[in-house]
C-alpha positions as CSV (number, residue, x, y, z in Angstrom):
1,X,6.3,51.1,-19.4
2,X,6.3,47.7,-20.5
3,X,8.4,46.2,-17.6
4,X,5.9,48.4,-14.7
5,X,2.8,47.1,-16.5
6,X,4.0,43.3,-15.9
7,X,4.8,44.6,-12.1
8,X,1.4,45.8,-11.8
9,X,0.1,42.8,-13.6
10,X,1.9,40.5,-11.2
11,X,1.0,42.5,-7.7
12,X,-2.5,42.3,-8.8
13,X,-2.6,38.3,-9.7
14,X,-0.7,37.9,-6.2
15,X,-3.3,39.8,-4.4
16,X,-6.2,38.9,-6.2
17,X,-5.0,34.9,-5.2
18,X,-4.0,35.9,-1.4
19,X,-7.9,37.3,-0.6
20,X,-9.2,33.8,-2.8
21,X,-7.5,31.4,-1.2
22,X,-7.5,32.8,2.3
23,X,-4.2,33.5,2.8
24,X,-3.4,29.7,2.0
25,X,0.3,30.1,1.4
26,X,0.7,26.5,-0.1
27,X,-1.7,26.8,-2.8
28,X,-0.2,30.7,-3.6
29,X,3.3,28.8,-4.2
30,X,1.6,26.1,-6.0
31,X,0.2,28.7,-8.3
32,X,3.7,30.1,-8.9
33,X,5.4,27.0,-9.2
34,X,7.4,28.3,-6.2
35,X,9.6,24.9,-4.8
36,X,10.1,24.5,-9.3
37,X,7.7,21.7,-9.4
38,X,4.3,22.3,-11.6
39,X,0.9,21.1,-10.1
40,X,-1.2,19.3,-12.4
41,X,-4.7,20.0,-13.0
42,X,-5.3,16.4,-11.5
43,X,-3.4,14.3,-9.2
44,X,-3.7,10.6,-8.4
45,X,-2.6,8.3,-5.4
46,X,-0.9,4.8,-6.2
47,X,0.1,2.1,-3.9
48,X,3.8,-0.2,-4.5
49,X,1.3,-3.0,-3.7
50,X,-2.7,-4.4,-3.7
51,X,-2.5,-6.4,-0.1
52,X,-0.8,-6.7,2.6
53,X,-0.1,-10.5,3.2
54,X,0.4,-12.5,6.3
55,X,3.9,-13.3,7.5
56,X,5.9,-16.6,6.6
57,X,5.3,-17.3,10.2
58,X,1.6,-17.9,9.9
59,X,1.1,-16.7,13.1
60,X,-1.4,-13.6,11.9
61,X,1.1,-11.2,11.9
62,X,1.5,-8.7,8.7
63,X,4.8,-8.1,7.8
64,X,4.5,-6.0,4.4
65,X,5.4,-2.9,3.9
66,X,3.3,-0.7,1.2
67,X,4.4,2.5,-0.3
68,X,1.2,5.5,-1.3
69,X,2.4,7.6,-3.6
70,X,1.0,11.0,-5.0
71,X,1.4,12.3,-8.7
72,X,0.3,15.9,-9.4
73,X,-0.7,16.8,-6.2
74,X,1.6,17.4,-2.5
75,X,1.1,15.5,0.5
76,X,1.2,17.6,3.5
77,X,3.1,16.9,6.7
78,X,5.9,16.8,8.8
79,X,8.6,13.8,8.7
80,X,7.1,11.0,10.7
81,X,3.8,12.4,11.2
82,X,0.6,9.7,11.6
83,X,-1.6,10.7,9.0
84,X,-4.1,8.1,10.2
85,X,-6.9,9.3,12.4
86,X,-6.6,12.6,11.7
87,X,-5.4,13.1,7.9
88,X,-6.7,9.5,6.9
89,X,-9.5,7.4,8.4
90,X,-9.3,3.8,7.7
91,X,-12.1,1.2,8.0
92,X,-12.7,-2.7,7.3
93,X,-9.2,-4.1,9.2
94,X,-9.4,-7.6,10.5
95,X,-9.6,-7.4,14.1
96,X,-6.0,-7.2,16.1
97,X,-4.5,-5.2,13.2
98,X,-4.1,-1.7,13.0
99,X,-2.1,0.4,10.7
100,X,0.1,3.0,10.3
101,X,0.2,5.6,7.9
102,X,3.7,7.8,8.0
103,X,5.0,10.8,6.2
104,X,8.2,10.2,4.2
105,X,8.1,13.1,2.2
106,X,6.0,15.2,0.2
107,X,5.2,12.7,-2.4
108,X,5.1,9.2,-0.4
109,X,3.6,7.7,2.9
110,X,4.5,4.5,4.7
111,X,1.7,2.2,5.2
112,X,2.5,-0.5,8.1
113,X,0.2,-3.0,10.1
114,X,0.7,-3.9,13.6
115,X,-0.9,-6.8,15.4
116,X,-2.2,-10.4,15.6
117,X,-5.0,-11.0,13.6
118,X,-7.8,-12.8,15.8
119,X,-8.1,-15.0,13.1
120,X,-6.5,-15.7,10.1
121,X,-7.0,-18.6,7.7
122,X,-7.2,-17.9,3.7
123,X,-10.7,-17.4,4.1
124,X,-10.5,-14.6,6.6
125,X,-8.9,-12.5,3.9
126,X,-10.3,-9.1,3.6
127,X,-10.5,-7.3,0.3
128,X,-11.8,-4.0,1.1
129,X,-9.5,-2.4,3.5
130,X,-10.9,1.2,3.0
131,X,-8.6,3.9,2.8
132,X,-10.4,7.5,3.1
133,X,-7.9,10.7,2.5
134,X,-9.1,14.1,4.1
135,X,-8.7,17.1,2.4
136,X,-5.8,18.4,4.8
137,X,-3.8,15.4,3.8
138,X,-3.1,17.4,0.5
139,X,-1.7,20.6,-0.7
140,X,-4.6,21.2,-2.9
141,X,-7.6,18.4,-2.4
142,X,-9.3,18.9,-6.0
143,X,-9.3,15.9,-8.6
144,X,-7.4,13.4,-6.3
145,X,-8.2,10.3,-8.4
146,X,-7.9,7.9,-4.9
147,X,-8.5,9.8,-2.7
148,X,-10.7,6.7,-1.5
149,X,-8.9,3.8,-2.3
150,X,-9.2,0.1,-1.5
151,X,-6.5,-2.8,-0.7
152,X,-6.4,-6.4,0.8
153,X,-5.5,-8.7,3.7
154,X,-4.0,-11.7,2.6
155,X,-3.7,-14.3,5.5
156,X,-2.3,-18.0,4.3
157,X,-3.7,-21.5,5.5
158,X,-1.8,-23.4,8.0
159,X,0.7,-25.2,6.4
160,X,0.4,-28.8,5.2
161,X,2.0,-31.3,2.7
162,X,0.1,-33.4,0.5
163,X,0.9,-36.1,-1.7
164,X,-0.5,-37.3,-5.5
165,X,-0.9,-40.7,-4.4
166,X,-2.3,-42.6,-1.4
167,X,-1.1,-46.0,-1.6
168,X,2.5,-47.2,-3.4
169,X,2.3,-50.9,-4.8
170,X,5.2,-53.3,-4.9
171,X,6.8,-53.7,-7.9
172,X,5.0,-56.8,-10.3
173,X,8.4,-59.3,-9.5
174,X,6.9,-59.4,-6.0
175,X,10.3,-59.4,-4.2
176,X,9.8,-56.4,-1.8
177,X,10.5,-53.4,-4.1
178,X,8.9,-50.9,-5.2
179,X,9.6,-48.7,-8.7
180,X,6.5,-46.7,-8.2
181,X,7.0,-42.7,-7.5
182,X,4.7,-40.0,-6.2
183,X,5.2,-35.9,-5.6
184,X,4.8,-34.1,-2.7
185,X,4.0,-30.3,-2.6
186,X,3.5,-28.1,0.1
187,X,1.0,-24.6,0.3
188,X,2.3,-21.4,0.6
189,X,5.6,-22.1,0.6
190,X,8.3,-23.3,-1.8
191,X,11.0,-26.2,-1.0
192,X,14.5,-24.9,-0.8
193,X,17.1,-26.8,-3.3
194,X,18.5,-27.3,-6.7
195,X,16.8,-29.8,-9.2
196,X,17.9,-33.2,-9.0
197,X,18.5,-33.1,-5.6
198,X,18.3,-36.3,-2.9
199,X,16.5,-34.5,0.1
């Protein structure tokens, strides 16, 4: 009796769910942890980084790649598919850069910018590169903590070397020499050798 009551019990739940959700087979086989991984009662997107940044060739290219990832909730598409334009609509790029957004799997997109940036000094950086999920981007859309997220654009100044002095003086014995020393440091970039070492 016990065993054709939980039968009944479970046609009914699996029925009652079918008519609710519209025949939405995804969010029937979230409800029965059907694939053996449980749906939260939240989710929440994160991203491997904040900004994209410029190239070391300062030449307004982007060449980072960023990782969106989903906890709690399912991303929904096919290996490879764009998400951007019809699953994700993003705003505020600098103009000559678009970007990508590709399925990897049902937890992670790759997030790619193609392009020259028209212009692309440190003070053309943008910080609100707006990135606005649909609802069919998800297996369930509810309590998607980011599902409207913001990152950067970090584009570097042209490089340049300075120097902490402006004028070496000859030593005080007046003979031609000079004992004086002075740094040089370059933006953006970092010198490549060991310490101690005659450049």
């Amino acid at each position: 009796m016990k065993i054709l009551n939980l039968k009944l019990l479970f046609t009914f739940v699996f029925v009652f769910l079918t008519a609710c959700s519209g025949g939405n087979q995804s969010a029937i086989d979230d409800f029965f942890n059907i694939g053996g991984e449980d749906e939260s009662d939240s989710g929440a997107i994160s991203f491997s980084a904040a900004e994209f940044r410029e190239a070391i060739a300062n030449d307004g290219t982007i060449d980072t790649v960023i990782t969106a990832r989903i906890e709690g909730r399912k991303f929904e598409g096919a290996a490879g598919e764009e998400f951007v334009g019809s699953k994700l609509i993003v705003t505020n790029m600098p103009p000559g850069l678009s970007i990508s957004a590709q399925y990897l799997n049902k937890k992670e997109l790759s997030l790619t910018v193609s392009g020259t940036a028209a212009a692309h000094a440190n003070i053309d950086d943008v910080s609100n590169v707006t990135f606005d999920f649909a609802d069919n981007a998800f297996n369930l859309a509810d309590n998607i903590a980011g599902k409207q997220s913001l990152l950067a654009v970090n584009f570097r100044d042209p490089y340049a070397l300075s120097y902490d002095k402006a004028i070496i003086n000859e030593s005080g014995e007046n003979d031609g020499s000079v004992i004086e020393s002075f740094n040089v440091s370059v933006n953006d970039l970092n010198f490549d050798g060991n310490i101690g070492e005659d450049f």
